[in-house]
C-alpha positions in Angstrom: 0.0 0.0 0.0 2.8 2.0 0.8 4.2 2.8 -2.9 0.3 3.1 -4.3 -0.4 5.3 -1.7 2.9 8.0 -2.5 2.0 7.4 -6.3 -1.5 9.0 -5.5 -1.0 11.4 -2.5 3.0 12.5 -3.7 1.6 13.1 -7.0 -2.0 15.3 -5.5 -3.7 12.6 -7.9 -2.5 14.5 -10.6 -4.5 12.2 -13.3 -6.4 9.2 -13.8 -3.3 7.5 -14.8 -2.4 6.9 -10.8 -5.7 5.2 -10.3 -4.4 2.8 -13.3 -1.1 2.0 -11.4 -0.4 -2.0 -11.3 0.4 -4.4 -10.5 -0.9 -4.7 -7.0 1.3 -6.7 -4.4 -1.0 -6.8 -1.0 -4.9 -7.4 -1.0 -4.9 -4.0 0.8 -3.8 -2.5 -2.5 -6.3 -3.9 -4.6 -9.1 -2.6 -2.3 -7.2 0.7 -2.3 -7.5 0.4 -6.1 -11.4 -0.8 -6.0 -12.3 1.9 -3.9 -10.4 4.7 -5.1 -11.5 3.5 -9.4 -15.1 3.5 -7.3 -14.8 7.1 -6.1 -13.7 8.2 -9.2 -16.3 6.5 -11.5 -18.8 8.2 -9.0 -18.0 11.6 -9.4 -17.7 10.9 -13.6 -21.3 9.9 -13.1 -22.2 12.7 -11.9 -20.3 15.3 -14.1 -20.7 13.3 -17.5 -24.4 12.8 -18.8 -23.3 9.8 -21.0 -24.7 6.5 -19.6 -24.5 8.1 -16.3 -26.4 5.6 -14.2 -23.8 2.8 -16.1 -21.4 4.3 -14.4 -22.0 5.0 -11.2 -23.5 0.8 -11.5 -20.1 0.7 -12.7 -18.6 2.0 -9.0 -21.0 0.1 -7.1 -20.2 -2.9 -8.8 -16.8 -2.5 -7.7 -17.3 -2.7 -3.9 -20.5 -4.3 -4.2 -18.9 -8.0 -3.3 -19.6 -9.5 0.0 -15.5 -9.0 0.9 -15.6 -5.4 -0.1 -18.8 -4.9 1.8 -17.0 -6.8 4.4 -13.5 -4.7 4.2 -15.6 -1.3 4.1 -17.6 -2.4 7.2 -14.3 -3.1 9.0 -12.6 -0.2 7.7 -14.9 3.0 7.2 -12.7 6.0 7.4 -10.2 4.3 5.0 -12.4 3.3 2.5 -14.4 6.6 2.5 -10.8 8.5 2.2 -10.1 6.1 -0.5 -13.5 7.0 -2.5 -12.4 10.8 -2.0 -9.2 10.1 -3.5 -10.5 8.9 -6.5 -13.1 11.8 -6.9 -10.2 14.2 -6.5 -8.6 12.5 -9.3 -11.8 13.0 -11.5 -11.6 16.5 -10.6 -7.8 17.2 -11.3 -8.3 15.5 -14.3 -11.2 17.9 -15.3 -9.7 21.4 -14.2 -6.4 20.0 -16.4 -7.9 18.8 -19.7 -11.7 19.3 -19.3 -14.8 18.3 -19.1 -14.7 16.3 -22.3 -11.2 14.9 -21.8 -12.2 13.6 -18.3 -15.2 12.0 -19.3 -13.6 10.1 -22.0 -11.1 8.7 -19.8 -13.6 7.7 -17.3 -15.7 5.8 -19.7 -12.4 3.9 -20.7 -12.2 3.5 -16.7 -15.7 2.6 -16.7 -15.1 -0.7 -19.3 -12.1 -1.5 -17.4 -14.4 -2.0 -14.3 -17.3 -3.6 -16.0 -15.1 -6.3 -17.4 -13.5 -6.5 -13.5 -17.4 -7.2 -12.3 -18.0 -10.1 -15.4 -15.0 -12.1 -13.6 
């Protein structure tokens, strides 16, 4: 978690390409990843109009498992920090590039997560 975590807090979640960072070595990383790729496809949601009940479905179906629900339960404060994260790097992303920009990488996000939830 260490090295995911100084990626995304060293770098003020400069872009969506931190929440892409892999590969994952602790279980603790992946749920960092899950929850902060949820945050993020929550906030594109509710910025981009496209399909944007898909991809908030999208987040839930991220950290919708039993073990997720599970982690979350034991861990509140750090999954809800992690969620934040990943908004913030929605946000970066748009003040950057734009609205447009941002959206298109989150829909390219938004695949990558649908096709994690089909496994």
């Amino acid at each position: 978690m260490n090295r995911l975590t100084s990626i995304l807090l060293g770098t003020l979640l400069a872009s969506s390409a931190a929440i892409a960072q892999q590969p994952y070595t602790t279980a603790e990383e992946v749920y960092h990843h899950r929850f902060t790729t949820a945050g993020y496809l929550q906030r594109a949601g509710a910025v981009c109009k496209d399909d944007s009940k898909r991809t908030v479905d999208a987040a839930s179906g991220l950290v919708s498992g039993d073990e997720m629900k599970a982690f979350s339960k034991s861990f509140p404060r750090k999954t809800r920090a992690w969620m934040t994260e990943g908004k913030e790097v929605f946000n970066i992303d748009v003040r950057q590039g734009g609205t447009r920009p941002a959206c298109e990488a989150a829909m390219r996000e938004r695949q990558k997560a649908e096709e994690t939830g089909r496994r």
